[in-house]
C-alpha atoms as an extended CHARMM CRD file, in Angstrom:
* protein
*
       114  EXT
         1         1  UNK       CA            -47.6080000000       43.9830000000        9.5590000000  PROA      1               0.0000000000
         2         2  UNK       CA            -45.5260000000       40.9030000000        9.4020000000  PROA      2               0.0000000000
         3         3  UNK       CA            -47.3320000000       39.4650000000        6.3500000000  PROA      3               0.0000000000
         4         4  UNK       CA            -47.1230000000       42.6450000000        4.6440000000  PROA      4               0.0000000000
         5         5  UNK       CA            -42.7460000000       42.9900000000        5.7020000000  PROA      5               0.0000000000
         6         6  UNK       CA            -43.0160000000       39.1150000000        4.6680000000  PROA      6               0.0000000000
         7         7  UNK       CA            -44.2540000000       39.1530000000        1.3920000000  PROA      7               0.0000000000
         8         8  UNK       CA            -42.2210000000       42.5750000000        0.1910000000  PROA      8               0.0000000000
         9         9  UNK       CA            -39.0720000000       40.3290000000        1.0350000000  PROA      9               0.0000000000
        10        10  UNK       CA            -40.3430000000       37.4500000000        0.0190000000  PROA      10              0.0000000000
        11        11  UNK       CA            -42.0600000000       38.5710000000       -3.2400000000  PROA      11              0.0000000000
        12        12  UNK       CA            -39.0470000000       41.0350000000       -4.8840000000  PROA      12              0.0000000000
        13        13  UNK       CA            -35.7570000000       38.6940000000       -5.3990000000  PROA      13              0.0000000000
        14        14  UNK       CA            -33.6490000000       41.9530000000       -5.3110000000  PROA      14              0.0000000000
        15        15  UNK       CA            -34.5590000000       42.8140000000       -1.6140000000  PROA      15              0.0000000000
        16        16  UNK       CA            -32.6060000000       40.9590000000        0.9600000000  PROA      16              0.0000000000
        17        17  UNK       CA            -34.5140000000       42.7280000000        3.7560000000  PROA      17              0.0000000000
        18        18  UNK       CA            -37.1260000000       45.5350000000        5.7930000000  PROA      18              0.0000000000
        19        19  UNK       CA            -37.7910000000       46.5570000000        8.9480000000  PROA      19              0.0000000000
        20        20  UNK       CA            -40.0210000000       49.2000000000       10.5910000000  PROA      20              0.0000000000
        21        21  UNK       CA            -38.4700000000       51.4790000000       13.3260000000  PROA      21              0.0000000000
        22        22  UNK       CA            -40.0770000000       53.9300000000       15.5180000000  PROA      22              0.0000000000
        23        23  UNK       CA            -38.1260000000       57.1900000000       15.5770000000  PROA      23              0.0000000000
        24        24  UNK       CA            -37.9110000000       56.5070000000       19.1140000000  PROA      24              0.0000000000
        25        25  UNK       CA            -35.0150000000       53.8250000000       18.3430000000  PROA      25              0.0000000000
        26        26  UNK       CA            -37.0990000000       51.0010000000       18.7650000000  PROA      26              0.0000000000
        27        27  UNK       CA            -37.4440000000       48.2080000000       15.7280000000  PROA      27              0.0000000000
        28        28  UNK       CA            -41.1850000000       47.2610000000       15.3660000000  PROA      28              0.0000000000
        29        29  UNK       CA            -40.8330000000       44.8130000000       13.1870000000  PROA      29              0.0000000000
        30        30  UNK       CA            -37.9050000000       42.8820000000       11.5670000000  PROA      30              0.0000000000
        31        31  UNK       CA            -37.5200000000       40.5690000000        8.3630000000  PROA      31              0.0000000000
        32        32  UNK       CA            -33.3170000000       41.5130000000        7.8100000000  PROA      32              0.0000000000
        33        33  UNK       CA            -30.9730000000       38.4260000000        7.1130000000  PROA      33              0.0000000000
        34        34  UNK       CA            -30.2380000000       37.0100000000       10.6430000000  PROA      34              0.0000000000
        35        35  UNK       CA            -26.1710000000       38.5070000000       10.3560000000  PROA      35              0.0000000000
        36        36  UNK       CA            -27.6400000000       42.2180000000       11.1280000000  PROA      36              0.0000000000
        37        37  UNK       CA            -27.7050000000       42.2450000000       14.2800000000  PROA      37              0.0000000000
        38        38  UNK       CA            -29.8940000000       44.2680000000       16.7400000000  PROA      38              0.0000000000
        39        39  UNK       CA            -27.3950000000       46.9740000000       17.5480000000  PROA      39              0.0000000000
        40        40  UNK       CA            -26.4920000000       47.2120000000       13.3600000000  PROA      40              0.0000000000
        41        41  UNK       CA            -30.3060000000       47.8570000000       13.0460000000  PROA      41              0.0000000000
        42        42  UNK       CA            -30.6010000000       50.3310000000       15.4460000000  PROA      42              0.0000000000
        43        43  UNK       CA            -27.5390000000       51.9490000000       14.0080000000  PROA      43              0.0000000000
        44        44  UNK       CA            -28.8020000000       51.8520000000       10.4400000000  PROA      44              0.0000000000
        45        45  UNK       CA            -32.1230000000       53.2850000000       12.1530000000  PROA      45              0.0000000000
        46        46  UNK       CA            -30.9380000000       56.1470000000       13.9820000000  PROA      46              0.0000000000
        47        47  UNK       CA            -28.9950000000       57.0540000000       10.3640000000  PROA      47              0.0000000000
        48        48  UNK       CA            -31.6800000000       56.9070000000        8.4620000000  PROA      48              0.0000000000
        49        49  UNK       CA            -33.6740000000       58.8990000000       11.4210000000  PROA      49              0.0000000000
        50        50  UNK       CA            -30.6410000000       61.8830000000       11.1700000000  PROA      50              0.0000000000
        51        51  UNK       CA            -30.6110000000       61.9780000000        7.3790000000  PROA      51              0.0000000000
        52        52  UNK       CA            -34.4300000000       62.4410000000        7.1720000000  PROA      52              0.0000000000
        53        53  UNK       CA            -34.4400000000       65.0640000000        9.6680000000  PROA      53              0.0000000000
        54        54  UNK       CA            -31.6240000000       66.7900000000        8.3350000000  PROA      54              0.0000000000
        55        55  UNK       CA            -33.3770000000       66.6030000000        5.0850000000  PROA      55              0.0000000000
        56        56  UNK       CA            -36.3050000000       68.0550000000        6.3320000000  PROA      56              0.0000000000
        57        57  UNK       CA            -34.9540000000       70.9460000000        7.5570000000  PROA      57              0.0000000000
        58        58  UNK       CA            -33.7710000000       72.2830000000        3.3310000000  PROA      58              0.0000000000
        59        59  UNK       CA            -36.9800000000       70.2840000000        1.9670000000  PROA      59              0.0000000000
        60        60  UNK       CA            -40.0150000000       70.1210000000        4.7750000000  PROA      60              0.0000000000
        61        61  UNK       CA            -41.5240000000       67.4080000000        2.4700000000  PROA      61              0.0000000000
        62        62  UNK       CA            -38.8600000000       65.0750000000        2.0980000000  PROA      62              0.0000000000
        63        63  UNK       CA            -40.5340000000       61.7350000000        2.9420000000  PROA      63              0.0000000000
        64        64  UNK       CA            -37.4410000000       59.4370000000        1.6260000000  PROA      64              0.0000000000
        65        65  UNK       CA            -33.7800000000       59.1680000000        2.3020000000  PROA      65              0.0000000000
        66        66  UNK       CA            -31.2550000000       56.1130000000        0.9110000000  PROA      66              0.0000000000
        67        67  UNK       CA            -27.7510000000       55.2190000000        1.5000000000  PROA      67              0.0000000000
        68        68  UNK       CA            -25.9580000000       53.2240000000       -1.5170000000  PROA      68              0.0000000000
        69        69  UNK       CA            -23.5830000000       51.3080000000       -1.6380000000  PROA      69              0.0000000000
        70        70  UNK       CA            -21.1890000000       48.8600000000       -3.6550000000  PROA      70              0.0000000000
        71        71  UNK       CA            -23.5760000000       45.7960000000       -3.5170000000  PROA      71              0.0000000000
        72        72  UNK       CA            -26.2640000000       46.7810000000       -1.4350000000  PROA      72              0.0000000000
        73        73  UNK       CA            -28.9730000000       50.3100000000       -1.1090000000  PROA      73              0.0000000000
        74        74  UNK       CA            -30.9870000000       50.9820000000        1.6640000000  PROA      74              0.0000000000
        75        75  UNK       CA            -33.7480000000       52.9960000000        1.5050000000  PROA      75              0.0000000000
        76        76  UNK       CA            -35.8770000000       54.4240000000        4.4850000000  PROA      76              0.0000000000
        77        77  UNK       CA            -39.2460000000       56.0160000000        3.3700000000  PROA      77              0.0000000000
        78        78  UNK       CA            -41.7150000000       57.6540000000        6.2100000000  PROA      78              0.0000000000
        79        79  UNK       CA            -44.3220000000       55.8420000000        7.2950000000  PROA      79              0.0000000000
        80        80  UNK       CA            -46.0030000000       58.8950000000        9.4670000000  PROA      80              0.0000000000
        81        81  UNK       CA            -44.4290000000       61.1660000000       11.4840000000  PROA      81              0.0000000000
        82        82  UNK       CA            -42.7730000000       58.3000000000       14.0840000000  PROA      82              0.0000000000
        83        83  UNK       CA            -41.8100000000       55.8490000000       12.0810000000  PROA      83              0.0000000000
        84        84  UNK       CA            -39.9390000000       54.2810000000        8.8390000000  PROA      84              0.0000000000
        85        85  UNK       CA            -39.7290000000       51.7170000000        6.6740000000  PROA      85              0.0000000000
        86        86  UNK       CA            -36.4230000000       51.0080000000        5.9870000000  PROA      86              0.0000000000
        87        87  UNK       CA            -35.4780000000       48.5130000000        3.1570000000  PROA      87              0.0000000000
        88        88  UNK       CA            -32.1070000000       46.6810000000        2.1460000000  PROA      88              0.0000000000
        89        89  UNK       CA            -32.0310000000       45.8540000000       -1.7550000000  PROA      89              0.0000000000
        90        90  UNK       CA            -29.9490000000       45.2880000000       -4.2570000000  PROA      90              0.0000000000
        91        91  UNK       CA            -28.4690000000       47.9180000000       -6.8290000000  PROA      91              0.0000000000
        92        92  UNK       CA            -29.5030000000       46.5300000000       -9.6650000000  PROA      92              0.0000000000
        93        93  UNK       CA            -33.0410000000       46.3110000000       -8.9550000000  PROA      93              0.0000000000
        94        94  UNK       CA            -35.4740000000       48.2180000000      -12.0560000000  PROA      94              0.0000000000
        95        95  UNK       CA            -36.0770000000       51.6290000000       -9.9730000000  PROA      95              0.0000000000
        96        96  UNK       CA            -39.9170000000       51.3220000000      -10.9140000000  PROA      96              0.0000000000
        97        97  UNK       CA            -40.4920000000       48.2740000000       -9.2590000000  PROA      97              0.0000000000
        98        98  UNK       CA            -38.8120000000       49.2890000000       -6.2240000000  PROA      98              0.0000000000
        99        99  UNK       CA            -41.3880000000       51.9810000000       -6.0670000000  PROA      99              0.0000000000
       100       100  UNK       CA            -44.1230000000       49.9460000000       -6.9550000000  PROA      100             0.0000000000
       101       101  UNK       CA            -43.8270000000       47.7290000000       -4.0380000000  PROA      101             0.0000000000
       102       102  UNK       CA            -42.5840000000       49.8370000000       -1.6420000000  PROA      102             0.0000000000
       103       103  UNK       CA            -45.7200000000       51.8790000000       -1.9740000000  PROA      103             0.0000000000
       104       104  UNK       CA            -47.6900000000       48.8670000000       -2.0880000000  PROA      104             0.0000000000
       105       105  UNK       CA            -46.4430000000       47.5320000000        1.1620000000  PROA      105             0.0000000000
       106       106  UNK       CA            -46.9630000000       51.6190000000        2.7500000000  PROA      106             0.0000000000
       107       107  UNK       CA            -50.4670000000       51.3810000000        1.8240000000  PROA      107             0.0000000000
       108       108  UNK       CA            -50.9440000000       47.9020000000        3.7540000000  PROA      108             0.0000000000
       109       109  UNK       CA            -48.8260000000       49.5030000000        6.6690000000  PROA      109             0.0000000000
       110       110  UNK       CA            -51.3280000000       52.2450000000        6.6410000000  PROA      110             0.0000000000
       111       111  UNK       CA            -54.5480000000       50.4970000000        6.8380000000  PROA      111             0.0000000000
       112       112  UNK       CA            -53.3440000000       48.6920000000        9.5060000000  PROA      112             0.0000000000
       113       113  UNK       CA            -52.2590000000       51.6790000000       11.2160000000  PROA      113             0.0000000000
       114       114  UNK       CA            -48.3310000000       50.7910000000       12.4100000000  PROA      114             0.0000000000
């Protein structure tokens, strides 16, 4: 889990950071810049959390929800049913590589079962 988080940070120079959190407000896993703190994580978390489920409830197959903003996105895509992958990137990242490794680093979540 950490090498996967790890090298979707380290590997795409337009993401400054990802974390996993359990739906249960708990942060599995983090590789944000060290100024987010805890509380900002679980903040950004519970968001993402409320948006989803709010989503869910117009489209029951919503498996994505992002916030944008001036000079940073965040994107939170569904892991399984407890749990997200939430992403901080830049704007001007190409769409389709965004994609490409975020779906990348799901499949590695999922064979390691997180």
């Amino acid at each position: 889990m950490e090498h996967i988080l790890g090298f979707l940070v380290d590997s795409v120079d337009e993401i400054t950071g990802a974390f996993l959190y359990n739906i249960n407000s708990k942060i599995i896993f983090n590789r944000m810049p060290a100024e987010y703190s805890a509380d900002t994580l679980h903040h950004i978390g519970q968001t993402m959390v409320r948006n989803l489920t709010i989503g869910k409830e117009w489209f029951p197959d919503i498996v994505e929800v992002s916030l944008h903003f001036m000079e940073s996105n965040i994107t939170a895509k569904e892991i399984h049913e407890q749990g997200l992958l939430v992403v901080m990137f830049n704007p001007s990242i190409n769409k389709q590589k965004l994609h490409m490794s975020l779906e990348l680093a799901l499949e590695g979540l999922a064979e390691e079962d997180v």
